[in-house]
MIDOSE-1310 file (N, C-alpha, C; in nm, 2 decimals, decimal comma, always signed):
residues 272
xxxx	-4,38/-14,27/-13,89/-4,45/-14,19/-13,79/-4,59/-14,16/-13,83; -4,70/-14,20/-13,72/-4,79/-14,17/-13,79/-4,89/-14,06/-13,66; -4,96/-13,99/-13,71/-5,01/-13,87/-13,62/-5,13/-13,90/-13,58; -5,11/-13,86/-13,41/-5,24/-13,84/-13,37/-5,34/-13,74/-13,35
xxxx	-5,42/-13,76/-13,44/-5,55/-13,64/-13,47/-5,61/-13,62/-13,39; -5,66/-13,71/-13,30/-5,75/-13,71/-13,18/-5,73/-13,82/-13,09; -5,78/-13,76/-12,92/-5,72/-13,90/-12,87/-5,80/-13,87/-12,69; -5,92/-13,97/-12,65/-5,97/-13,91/-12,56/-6,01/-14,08/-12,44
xxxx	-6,03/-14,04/-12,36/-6,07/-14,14/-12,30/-6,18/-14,16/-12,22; -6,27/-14,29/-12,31/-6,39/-14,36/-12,37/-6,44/-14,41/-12,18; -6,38/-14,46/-12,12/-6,40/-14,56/-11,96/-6,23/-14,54/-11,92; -6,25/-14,56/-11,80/-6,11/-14,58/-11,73/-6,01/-14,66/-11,78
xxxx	-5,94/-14,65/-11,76/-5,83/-14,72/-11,82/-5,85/-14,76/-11,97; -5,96/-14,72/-12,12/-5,99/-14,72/-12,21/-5,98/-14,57/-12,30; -5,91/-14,61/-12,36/-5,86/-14,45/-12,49/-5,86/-14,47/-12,60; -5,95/-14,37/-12,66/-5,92/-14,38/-12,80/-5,89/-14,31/-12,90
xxxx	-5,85/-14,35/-13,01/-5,75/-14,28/-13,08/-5,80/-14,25/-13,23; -5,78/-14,13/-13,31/-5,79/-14,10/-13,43/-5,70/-14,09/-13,47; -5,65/-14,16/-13,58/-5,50/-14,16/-13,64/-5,54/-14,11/-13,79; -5,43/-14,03/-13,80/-5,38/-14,00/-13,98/-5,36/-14,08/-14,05
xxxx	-5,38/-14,19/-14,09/-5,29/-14,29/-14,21/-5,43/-14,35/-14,33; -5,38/-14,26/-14,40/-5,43/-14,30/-14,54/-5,44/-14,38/-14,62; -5,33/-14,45/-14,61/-5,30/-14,57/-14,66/-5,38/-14,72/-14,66; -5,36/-14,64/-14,48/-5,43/-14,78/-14,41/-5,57/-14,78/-14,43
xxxx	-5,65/-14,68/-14,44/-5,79/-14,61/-14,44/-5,88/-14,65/-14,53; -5,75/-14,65/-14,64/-5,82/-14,68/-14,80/-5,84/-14,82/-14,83; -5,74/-14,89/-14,71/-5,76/-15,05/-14,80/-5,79/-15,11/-14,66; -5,88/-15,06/-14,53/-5,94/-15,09/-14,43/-6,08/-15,19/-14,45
xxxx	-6,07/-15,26/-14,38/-6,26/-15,37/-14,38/-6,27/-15,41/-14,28; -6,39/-15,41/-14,23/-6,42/-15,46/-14,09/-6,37/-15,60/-14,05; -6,31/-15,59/-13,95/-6,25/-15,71/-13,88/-6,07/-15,73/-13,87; -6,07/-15,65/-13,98/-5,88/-15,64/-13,97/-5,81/-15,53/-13,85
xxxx	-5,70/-15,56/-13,88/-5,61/-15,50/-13,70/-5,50/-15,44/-13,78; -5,43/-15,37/-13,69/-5,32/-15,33/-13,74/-5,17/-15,36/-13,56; -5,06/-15,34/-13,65/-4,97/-15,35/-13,51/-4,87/-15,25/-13,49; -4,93/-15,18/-13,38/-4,83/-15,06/-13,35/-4,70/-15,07/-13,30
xxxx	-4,66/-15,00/-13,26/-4,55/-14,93/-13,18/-4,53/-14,77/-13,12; -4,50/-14,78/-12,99/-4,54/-14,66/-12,97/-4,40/-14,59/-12,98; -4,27/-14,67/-12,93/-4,13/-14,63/-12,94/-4,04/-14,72/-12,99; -3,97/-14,69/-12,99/-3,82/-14,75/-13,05/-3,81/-14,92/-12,94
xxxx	-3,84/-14,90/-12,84/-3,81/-15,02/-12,77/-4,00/-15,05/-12,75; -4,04/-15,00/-12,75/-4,15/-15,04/-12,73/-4,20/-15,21/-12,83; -4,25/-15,28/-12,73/-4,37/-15,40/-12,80/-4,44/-15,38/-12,90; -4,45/-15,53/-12,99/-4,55/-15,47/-13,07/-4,68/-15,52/-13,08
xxxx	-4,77/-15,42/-13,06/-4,90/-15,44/-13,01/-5,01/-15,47/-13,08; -5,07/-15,57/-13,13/-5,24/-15,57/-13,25/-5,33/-15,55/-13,19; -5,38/-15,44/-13,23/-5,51/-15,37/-13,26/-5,62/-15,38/-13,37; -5,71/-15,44/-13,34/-5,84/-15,40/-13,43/-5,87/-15,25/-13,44
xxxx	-5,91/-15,26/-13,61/-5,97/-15,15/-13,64/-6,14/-15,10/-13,57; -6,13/-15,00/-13,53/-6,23/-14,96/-13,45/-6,33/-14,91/-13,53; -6,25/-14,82/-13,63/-6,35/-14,74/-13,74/-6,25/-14,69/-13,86; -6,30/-14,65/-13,96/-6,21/-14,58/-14,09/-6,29/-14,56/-14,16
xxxx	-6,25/-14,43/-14,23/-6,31/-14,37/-14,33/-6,30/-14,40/-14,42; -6,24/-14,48/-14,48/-6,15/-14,54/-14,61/-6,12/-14,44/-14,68; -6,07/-14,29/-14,63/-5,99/-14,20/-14,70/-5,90/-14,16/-14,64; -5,85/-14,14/-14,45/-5,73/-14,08/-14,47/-5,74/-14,10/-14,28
xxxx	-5,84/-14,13/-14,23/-5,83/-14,19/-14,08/-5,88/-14,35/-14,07; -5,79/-14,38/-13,95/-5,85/-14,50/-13,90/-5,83/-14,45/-13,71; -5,96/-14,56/-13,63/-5,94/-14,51/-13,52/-5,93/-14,67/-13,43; -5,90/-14,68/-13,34/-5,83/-14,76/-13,23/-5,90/-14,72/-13,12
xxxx	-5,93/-14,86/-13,01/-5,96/-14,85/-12,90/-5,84/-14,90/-12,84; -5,81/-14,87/-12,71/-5,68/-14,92/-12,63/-5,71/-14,93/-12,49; -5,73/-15,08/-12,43/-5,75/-15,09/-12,31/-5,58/-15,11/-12,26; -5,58/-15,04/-12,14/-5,49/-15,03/-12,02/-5,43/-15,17/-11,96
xxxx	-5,35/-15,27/-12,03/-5,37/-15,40/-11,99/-5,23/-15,41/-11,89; -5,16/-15,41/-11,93/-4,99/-15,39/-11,93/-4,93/-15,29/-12,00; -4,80/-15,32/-11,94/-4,67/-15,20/-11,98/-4,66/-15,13/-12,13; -4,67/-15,21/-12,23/-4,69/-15,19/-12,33/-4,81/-15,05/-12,38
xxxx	-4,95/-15,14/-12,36/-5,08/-15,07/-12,36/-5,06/-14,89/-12,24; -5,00/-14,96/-12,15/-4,99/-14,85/-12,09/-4,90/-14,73/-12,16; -4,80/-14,75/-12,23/-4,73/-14,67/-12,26/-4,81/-14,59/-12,45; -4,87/-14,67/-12,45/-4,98/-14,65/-12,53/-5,07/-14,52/-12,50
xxxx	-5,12/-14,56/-12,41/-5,24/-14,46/-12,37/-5,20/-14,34/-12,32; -5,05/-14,34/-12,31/-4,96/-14,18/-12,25/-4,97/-14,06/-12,35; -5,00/-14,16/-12,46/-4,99/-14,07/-12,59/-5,08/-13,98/-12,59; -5,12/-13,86/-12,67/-5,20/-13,76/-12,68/-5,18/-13,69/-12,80
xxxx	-5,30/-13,67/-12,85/-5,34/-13,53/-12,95/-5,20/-13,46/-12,99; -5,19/-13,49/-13,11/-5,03/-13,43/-13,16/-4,89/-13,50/-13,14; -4,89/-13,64/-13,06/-4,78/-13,74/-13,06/-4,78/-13,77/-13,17; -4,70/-13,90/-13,19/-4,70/-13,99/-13,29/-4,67/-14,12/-13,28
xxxx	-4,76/-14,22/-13,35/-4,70/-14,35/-13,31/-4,55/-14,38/-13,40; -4,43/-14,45/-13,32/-4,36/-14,49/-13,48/-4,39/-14,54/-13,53; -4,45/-14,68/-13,52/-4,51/-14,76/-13,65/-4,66/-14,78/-13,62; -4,74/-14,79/-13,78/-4,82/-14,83/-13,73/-4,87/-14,97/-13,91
xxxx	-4,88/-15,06/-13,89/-4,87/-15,15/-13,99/-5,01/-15,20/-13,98; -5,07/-15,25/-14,14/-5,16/-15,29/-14,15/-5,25/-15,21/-14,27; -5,35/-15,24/-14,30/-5,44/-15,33/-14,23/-5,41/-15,45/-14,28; -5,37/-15,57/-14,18/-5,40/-15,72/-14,11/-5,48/-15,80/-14,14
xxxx	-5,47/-15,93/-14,13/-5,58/-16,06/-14,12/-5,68/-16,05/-14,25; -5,77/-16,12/-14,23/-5,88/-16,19/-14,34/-5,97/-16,05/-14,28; -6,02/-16,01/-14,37/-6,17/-15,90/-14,35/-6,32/-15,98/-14,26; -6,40/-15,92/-14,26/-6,52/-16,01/-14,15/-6,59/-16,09/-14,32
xxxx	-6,70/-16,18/-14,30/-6,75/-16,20/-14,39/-6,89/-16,17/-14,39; -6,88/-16,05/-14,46/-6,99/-15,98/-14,46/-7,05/-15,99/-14,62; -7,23/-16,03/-14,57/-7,33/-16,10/-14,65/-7,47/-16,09/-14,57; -7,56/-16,11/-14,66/-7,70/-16,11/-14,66/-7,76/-16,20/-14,54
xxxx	-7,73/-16,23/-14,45/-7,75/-16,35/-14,35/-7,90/-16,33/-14,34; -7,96/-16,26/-14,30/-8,12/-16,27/-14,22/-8,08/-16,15/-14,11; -8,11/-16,21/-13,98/-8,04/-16,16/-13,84/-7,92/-16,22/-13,84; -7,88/-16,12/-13,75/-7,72/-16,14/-13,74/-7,73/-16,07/-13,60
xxxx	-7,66/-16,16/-13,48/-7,63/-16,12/-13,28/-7,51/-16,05/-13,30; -7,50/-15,95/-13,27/-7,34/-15,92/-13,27/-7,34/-15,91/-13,12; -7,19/-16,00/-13,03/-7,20/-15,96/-12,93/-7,08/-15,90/-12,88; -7,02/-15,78/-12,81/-6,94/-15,73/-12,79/-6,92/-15,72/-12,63
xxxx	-6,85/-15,76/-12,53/-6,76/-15,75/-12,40/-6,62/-15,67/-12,41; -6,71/-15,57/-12,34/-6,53/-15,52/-12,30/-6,53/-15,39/-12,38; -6,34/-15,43/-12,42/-6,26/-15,33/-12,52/-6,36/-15,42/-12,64; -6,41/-15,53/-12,63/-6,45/-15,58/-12,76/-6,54/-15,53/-12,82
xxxx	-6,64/-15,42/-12,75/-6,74/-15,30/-12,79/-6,69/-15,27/-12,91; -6,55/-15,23/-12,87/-6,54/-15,09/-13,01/-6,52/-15,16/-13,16; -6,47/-15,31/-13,21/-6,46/-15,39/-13,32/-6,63/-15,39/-13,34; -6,70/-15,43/-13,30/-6,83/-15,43/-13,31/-6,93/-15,33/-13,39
xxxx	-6,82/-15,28/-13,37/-6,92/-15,12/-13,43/-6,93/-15,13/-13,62; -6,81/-15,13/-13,70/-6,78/-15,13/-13,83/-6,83/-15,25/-13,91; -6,86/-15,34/-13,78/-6,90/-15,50/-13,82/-7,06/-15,48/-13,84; -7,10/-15,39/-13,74/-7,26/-15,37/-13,76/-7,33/-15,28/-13,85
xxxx	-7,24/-15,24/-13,90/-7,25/-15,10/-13,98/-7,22/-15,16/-14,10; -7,16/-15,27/-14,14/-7,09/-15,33/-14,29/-7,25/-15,40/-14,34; -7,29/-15,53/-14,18/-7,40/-15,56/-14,20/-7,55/-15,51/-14,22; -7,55/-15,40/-14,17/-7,69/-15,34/-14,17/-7,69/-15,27/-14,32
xxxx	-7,54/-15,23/-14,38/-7,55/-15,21/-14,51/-7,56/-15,30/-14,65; -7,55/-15,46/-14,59/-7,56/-15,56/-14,66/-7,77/-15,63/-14,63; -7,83/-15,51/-14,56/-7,95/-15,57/-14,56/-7,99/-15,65/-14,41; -7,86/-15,67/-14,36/-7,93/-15,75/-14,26/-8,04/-15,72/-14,16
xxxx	-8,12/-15,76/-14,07/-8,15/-15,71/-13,94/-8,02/-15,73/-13,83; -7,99/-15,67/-13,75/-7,87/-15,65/-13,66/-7,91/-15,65/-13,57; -7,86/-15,71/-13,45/-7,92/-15,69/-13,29/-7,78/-15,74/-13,22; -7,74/-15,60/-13,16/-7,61/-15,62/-13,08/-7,63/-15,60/-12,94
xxxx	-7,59/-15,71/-12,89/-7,54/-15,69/-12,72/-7,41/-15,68/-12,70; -7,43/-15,52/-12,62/-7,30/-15,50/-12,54/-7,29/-15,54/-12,37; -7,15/-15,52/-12,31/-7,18/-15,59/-12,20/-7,02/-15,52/-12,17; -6,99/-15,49/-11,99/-6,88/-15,49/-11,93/-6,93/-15,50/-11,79
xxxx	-6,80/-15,50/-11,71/-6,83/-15,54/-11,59/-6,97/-15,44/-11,49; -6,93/-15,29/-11,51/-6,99/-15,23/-11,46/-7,06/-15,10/-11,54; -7,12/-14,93/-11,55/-7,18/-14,88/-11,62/-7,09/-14,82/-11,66; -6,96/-14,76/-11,60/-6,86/-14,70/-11,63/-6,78/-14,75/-11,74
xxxx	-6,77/-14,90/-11,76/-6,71/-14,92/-11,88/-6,76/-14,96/-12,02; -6,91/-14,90/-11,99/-6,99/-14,88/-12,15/-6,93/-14,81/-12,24; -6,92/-14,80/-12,33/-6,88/-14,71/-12,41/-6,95/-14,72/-12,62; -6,95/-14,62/-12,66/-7,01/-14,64/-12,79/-7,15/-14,69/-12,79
xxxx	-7,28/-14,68/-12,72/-7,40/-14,72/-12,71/-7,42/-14,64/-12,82; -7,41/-14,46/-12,82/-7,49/-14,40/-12,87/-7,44/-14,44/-13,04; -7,32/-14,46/-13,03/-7,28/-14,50/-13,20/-7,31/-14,60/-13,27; -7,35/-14,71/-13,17/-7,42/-14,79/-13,23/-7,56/-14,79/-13,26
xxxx	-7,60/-14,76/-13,17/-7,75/-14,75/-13,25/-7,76/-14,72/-13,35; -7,75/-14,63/-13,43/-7,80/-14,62/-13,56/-7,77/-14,67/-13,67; -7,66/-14,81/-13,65/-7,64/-14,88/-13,73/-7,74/-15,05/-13,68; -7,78/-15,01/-13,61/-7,89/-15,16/-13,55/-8,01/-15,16/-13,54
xxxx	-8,11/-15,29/-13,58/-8,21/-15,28/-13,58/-8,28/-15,25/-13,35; -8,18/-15,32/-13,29/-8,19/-15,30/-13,16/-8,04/-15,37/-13,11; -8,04/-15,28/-12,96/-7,94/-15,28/-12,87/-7,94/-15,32/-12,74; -7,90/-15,44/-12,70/-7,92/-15,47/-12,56/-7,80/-15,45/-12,47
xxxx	-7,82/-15,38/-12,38/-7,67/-15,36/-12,29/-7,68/-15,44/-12,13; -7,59/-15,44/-12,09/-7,63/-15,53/-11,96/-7,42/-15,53/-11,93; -7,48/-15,53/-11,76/-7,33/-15,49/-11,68/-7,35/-15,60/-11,61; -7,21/-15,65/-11,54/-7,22/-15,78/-11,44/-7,29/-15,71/-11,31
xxxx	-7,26/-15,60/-11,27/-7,30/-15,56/-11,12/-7,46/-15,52/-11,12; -7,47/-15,48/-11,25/-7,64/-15,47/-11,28/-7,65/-15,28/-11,29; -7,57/-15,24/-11,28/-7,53/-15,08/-11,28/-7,63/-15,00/-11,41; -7,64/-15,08/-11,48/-7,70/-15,02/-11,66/-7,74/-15,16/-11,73
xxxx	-7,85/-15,12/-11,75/-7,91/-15,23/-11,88/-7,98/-15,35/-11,80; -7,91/-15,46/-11,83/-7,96/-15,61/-11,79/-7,80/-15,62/-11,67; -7,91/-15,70/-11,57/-7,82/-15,76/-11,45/-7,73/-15,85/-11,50; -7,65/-15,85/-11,55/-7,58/-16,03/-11,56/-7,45/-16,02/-11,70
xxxx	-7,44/-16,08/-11,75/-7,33/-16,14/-11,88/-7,36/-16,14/-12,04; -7,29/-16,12/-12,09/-7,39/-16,13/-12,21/-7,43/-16,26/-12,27; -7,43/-16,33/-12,27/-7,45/-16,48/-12,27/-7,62/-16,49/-12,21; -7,64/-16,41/-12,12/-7,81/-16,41/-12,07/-7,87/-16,32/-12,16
xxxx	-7,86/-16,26/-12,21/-7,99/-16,18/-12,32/-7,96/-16,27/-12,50; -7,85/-16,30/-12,48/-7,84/-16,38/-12,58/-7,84/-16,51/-12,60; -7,87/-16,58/-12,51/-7,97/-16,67/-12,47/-8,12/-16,70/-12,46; -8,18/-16,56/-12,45/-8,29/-16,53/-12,43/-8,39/-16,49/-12,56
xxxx	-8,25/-16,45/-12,61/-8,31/-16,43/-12,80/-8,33/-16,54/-12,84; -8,20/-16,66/-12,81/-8,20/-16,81/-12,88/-8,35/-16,89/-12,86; -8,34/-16,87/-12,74/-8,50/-16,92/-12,67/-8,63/-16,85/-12,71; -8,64/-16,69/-12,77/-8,71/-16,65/-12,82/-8,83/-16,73/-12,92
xxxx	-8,72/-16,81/-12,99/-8,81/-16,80/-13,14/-8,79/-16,75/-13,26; -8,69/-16,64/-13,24/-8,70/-16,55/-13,31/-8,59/-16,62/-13,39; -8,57/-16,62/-13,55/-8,46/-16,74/-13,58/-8,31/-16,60/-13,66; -8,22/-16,66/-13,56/-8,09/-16,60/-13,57/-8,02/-16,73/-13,67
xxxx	-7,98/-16,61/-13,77/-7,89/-16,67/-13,83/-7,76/-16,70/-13,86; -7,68/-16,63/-13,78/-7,58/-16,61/-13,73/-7,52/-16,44/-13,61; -7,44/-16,55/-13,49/-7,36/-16,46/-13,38/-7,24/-16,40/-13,43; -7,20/-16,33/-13,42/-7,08/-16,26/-13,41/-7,02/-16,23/-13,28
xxxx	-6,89/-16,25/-13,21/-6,86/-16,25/-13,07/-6,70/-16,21/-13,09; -6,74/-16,06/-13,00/-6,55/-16,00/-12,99/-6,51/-15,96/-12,85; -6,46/-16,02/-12,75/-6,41/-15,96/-12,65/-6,34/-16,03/-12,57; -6,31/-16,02/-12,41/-6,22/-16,13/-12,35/-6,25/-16,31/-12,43
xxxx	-6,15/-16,35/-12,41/-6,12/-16,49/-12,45/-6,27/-16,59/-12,35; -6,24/-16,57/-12,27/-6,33/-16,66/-12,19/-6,52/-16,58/-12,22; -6,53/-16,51/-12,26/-6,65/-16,46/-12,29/-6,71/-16,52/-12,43; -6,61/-16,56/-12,50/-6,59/-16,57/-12,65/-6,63/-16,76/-12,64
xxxx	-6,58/-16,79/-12,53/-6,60/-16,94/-12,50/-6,73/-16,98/-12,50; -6,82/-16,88/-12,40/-6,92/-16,90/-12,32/-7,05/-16,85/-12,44; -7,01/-16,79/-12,49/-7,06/-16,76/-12,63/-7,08/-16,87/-12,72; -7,00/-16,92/-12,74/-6,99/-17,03/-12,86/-7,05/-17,14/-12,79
xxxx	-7,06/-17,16/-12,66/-7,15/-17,29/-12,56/-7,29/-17,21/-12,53; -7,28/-17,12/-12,54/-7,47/-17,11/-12,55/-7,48/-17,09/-12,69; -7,46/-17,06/-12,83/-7,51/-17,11/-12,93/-7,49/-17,24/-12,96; -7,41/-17,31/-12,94/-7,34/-17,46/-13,00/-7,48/-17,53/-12,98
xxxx	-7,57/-17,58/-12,89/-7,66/-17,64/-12,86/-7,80/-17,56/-12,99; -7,81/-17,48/-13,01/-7,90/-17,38/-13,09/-7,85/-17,45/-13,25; -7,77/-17,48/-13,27/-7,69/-17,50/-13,40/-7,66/-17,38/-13,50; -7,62/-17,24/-13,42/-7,65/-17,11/-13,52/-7,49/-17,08/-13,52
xxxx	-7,48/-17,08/-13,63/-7,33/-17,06/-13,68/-7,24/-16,91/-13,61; -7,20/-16,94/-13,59/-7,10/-16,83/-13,43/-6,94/-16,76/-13,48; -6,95/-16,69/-13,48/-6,73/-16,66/-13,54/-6,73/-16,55/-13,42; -6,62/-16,59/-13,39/-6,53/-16,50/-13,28/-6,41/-16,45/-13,33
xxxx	-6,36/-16,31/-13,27/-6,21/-16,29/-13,32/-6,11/-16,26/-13,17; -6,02/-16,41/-13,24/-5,96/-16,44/-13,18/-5,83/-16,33/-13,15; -5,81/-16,36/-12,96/-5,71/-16,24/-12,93/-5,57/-16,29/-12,89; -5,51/-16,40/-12,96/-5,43/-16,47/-12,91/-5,28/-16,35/-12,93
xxxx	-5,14/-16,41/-12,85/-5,05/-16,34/-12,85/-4,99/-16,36/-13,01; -4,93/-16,22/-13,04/-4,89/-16,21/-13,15/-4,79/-16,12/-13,18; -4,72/-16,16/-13,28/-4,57/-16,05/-13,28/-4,51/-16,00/-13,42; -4,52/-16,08/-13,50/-4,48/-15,99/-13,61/-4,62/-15,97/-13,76
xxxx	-4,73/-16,07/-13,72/-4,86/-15,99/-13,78/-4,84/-16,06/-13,90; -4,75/-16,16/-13,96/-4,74/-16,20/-14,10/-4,71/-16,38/-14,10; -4,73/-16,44/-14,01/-4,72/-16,58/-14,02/-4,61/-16,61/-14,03; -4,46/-16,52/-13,98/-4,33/-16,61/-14,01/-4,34/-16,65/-13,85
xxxx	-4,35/-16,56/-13,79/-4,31/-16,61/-13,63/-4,40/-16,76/-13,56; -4,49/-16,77/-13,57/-4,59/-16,88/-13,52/-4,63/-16,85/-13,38; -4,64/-16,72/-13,34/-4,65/-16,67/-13,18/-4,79/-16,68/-13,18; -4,88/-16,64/-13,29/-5,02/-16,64/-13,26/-5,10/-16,79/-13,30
xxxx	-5,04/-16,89/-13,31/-5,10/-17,01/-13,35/-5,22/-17,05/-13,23; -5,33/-17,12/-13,29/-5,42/-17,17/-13,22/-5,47/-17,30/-13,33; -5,53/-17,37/-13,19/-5,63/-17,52/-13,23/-5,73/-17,47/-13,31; -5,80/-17,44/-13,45/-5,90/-17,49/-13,52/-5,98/-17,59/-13,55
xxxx	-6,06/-17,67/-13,52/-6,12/-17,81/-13,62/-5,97/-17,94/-13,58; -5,90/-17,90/-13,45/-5,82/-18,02/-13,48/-5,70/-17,94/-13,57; -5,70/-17,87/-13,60/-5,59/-17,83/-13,73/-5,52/-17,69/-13,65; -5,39/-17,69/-13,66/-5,30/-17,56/-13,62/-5,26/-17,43/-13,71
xxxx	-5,40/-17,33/-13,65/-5,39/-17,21/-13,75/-5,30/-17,06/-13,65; -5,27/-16,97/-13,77/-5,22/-16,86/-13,74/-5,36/-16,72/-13,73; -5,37/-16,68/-13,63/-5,46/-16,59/-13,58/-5,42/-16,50/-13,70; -5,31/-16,48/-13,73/-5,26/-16,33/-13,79/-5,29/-16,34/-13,95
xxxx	-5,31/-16,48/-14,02/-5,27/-16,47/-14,18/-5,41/-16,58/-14,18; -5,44/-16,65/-14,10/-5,59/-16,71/-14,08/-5,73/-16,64/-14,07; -5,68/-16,60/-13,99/-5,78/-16,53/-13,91/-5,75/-16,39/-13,92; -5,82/-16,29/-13,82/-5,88/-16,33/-13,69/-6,00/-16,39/-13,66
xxxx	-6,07/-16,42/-13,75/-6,21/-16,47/-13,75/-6,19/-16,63/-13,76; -6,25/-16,69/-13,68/-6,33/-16,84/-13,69/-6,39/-16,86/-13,60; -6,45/-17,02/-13,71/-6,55/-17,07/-13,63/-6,58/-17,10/-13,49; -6,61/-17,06/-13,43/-6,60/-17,04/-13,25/-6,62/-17,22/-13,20
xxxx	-6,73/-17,27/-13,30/-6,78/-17,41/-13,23/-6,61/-17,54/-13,25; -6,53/-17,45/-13,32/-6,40/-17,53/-13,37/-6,30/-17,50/-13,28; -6,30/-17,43/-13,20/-6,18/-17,34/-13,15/-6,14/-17,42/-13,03; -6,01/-17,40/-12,99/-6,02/-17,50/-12,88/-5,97/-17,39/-12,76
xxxx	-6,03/-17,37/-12,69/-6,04/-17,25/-12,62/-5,95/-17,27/-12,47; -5,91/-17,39/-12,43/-5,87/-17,44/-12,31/-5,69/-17,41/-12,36; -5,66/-17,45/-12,50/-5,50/-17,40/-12,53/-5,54/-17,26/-12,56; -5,61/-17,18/-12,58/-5,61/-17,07/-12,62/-5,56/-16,96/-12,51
xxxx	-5,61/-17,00/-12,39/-5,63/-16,96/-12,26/-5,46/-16,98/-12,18; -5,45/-17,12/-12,24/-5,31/-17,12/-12,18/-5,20/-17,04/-12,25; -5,18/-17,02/-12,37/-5,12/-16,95/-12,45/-5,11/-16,80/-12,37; -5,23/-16,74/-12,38/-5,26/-16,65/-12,30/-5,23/-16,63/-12,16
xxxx	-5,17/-16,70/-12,09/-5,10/-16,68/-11,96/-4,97/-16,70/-11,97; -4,87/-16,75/-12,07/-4,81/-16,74/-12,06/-4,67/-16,71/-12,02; -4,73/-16,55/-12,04/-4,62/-16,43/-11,97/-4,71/-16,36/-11,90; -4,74/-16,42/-11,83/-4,82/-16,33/-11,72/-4,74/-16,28/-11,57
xxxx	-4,58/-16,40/-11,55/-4,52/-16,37/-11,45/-4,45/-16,23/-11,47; -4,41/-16,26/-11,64/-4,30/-16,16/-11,70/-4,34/-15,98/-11,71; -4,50/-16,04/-11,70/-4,57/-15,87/-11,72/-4,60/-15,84/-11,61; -4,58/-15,92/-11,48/-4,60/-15,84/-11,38/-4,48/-15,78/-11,31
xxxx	-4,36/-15,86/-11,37/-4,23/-15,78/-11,29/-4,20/-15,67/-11,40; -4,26/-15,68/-11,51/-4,25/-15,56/-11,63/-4,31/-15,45/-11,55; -4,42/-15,43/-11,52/-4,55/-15,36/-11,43/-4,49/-15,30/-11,30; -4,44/-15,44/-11,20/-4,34/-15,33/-11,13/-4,20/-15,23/-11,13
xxxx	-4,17/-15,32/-11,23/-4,01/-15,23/-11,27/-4,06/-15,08/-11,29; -4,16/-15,07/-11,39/-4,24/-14,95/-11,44/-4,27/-14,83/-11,36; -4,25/-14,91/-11,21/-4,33/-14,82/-11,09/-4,23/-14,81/-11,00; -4,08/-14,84/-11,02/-4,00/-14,82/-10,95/-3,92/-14,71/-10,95
């Protein structure tokens, strides 16, 4: 059982969470996840670490996706999750690079944050673009800043920041001049694509973390497998980090729909 210390909501359908676990806090590094459970019957859900103190909190962002996520976000100040396991996966690889893009979409803002803050403490220059559909689902600007050299934001509707996707301001750096030495890219699967085809041509080395389905978090099951380089890796004991320009993003996507019929008669049962 693990406690929730704090617990508020970041954008609509987006909540987030400060949890008690010490354990986890102490042996936390940017880029690992952990997999909850909210009940006894409940799914089991991976989560990136959002933030940790590495003494006795770690915190979670949780978008509103499905039944699961939803029964998630019911939670409040003083619940408790039953399980919460981790910390998960390969750590980010954090090093001296030069500049470093961090680009974040979405729920994929909130991973972004501990990744910039690892790097800007390794020396780097940092320049992160954030991005969601509209201004309402910004979230964490003001937290990031002060771990970045600069911050570009931009909404698809044009609501805040730059008109358009993140892929156009980070494009626009590529075209700069300005020499990036490596992207970082966390958010929807198909953003993560479009990312890795506007640097691929640039030749600047790109890692994405990958959001494939996953279930027991340790490499027995093979639920999170994906295409690498031609080669069949596990998101969970691989990853979540790789090379974006290797990924094969077309099986990634299908994996990812998989149960899309099953979560919508899940969704309505829910509402009956």
């Amino acid at each position: 059982m693990i406690l929730i210390k704090e617990a508020s909501y970041l954008a609509p359908s987006v909540k987030w969470f400060r949890l008690e676990a010490p354990d986890i806090s102490r042996k936390a590094q940017p880029g690992q996840f952990v997999i909850v459970r909210a009940e006894e019957v409940g799914e089991r859900i991976p989560l990136t670490i959002a933030d940790f103190d590495g003494s006795r909190f770690i915190e979670m962002v949780v978008q509103e996706v499905g039944e699961g996520t939803r029964k998630i976000n019911s939670l409040k100040k003083g619940d408790y999750f039953l399980n919460v396991a981790g910390p998960l996966g390969h750590p980010w690889e954090i090093d001296n690079f030069g500049t470093v893009a961090l680009v974040g979409g979405g729920i994929g803002i909130a991973p972004i944050y501990p990744i910039a803050r690892a790097m800007k403490q390794a020396q780097n220059k940092v320049i992160v673009i954030i991005g969601a559909r509209t201004k309402e689902l910004i979230f964490w600007e003001e937290k990031i800043h002060p771990v970045s050299d600069r911050v570009i934001v931009c909404t698809d509707d044009g609501s805040y920041g730059i008109k358009g996707v993140v892929t156009v301001p980070l494009k626009e750096l590529l075209e700069s001049g300005e020499r990036i030495d490596r992207v970082v890219a966390i958010g929807p699967a198909i953003m993560m694509k479009f990312v890795a085809v506007t640097t691929q041509p640039y030749h600047v080395k790109t890692i994405v973390s990958l959001n494939s389905l996953m279930l027991d978090g340790t490499g027995m099951c093979g639920c999170c497998r994906v295409e690498v380089g031609g080669k069949t890796k596990f998101v969970c004991v691989d990853g979540p980090e790789f090379d974006a320009h290797q990924v094969d993003f077309e099986l990634l996507f299908d994996r990812l729909d998989i149960y899309k019929n099953e979560e919508h008669l899940c969704q309505l049962a829910g509402k009956v």
